[in-house]
N, C-alpha and C positions, 0 to 999 in steps of 0.2 A: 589629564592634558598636560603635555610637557609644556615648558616657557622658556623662552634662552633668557638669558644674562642681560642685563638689560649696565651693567658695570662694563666696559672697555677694556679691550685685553691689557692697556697699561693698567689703570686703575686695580681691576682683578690681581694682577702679576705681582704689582706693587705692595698690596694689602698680602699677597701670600707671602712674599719675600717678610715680608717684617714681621710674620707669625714668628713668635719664643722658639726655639729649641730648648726646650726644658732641659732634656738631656745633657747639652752642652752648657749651661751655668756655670761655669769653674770658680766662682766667686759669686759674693753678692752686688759687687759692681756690676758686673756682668749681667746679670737677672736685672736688673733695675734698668741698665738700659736698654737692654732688648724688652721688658717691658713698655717701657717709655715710646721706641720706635714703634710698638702695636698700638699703646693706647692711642699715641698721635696719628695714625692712619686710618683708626677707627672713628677717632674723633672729627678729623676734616671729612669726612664723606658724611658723618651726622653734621656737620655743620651746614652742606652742602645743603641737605634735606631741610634742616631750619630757616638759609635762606630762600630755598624755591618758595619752602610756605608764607617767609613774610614777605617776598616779591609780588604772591599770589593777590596779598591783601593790601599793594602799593598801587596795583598795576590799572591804569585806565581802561576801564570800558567795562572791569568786574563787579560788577554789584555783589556785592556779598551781606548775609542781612546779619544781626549782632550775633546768632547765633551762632553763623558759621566762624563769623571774626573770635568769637569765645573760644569754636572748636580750634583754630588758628593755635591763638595762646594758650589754650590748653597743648598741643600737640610740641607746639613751643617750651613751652616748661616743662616737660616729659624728656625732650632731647637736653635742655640744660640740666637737670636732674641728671641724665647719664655721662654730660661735660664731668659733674661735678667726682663721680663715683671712678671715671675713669683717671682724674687729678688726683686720685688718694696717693698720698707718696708716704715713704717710711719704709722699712729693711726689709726685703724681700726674702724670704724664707717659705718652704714647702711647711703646711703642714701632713699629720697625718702621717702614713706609709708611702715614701715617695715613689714609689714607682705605680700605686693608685691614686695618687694626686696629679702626676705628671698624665695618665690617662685620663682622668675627669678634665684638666687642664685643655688638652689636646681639642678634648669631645665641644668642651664648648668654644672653643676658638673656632671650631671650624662650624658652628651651630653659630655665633656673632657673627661670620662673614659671610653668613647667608640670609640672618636677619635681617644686615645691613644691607645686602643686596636687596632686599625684598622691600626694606623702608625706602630707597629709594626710587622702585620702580614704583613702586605706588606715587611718590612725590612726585617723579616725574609726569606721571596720565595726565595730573592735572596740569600738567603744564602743553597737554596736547590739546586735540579738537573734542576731549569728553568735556558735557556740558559741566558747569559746578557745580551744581546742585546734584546731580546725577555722581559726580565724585565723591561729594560730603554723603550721601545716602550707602556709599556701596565700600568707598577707601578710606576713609577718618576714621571710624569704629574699628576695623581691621589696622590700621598703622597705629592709633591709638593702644590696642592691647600688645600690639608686635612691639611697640617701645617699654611696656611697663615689663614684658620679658624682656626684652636687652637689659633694663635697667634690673634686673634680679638678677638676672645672670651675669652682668657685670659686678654684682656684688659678692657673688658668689667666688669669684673668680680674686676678685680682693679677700676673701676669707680665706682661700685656699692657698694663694700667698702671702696670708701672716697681714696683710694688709684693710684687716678689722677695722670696724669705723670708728677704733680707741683711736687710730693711728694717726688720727688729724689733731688729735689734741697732744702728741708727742710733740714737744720740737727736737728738731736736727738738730746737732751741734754745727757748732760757727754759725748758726743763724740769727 
């Protein structure tokens, strides 16, 4: 069963515009900030997802029992856990054979903006006429594992550019 896009043709267009061109890197300036431009595009759309779900748990007239308020915060710190991985900064360099890094690169970028797309159609149901409980039973489990992949394969993606999680214990000069 196909699904369409549940992202806006700005939103969608916008997230492709600011995928890396690996190929075009000419510098390490450069990588860092077209890196920057993706993490932040990928970042406000998971932001997006974090607050439907804590509007979910402000919002009158929801009764939600602790369990679900737990699956909330759990689902919550699952999206700031990928804030955190996608803020790794430090010298962007390929590792590996670059023209197999730059394809693995590629693969999951385009495997992240369909994730994302995916975490937010879920966050959004619940913001329609599906009961919550009928949500929490059938989309938390599923958005719940869908983010612990984002979050691996956002890690993965810091390893592949050099951006190891030694990299937060470096400091930058002039800092």
């Amino acid at each position: 069963m196909t699904e369409s896009a549940t992202l806006s043709i700005p939103e969608l267009t916008s997230l492709m515009d600011k995928m890396p061109a690996y190929r075009g890197y000419l510098s390490a300036g450069d990588a860092a900030f077209a890196e920057r431009e993706f993490r932040h595009a990928l970042g406000t759309l998971l932001r997006e997802c974090g607050e439907r779900l804590l509007n979910v748990a402000d919002e009158k007239g929801q009764i939600l029992s602790a369990e679900m308020e737990q699956t909330i915060d759990d689902l919550v710190d699952r999206i700031g856990l990928i804030f955190r991985r996608l803020d790794r900064e430090g010298a962007v360099h390929l590792v590996a054979g670059q023209a197999a890094t730059i394809a693995e690169l590629e693969e999951l970028d385009t495997k992240l903006i369909l994730m994302v797309e995916q975490a937010l159609r879920m966050v959004r149901n619940l913001d329609t006429g599906v009961p919550t409980a009928s949500w929490f039973q059938t989309e938390a489990d599923l958005l719940s594992h869908g983010l612990t992949a984002f979050s691996e394969m956002t890690e993965e993606r810091n390893y592949l550019l050099g951006l190891g999680w030694e990299s937060e214990f470096v400091r930058r000069k002039g800092v």
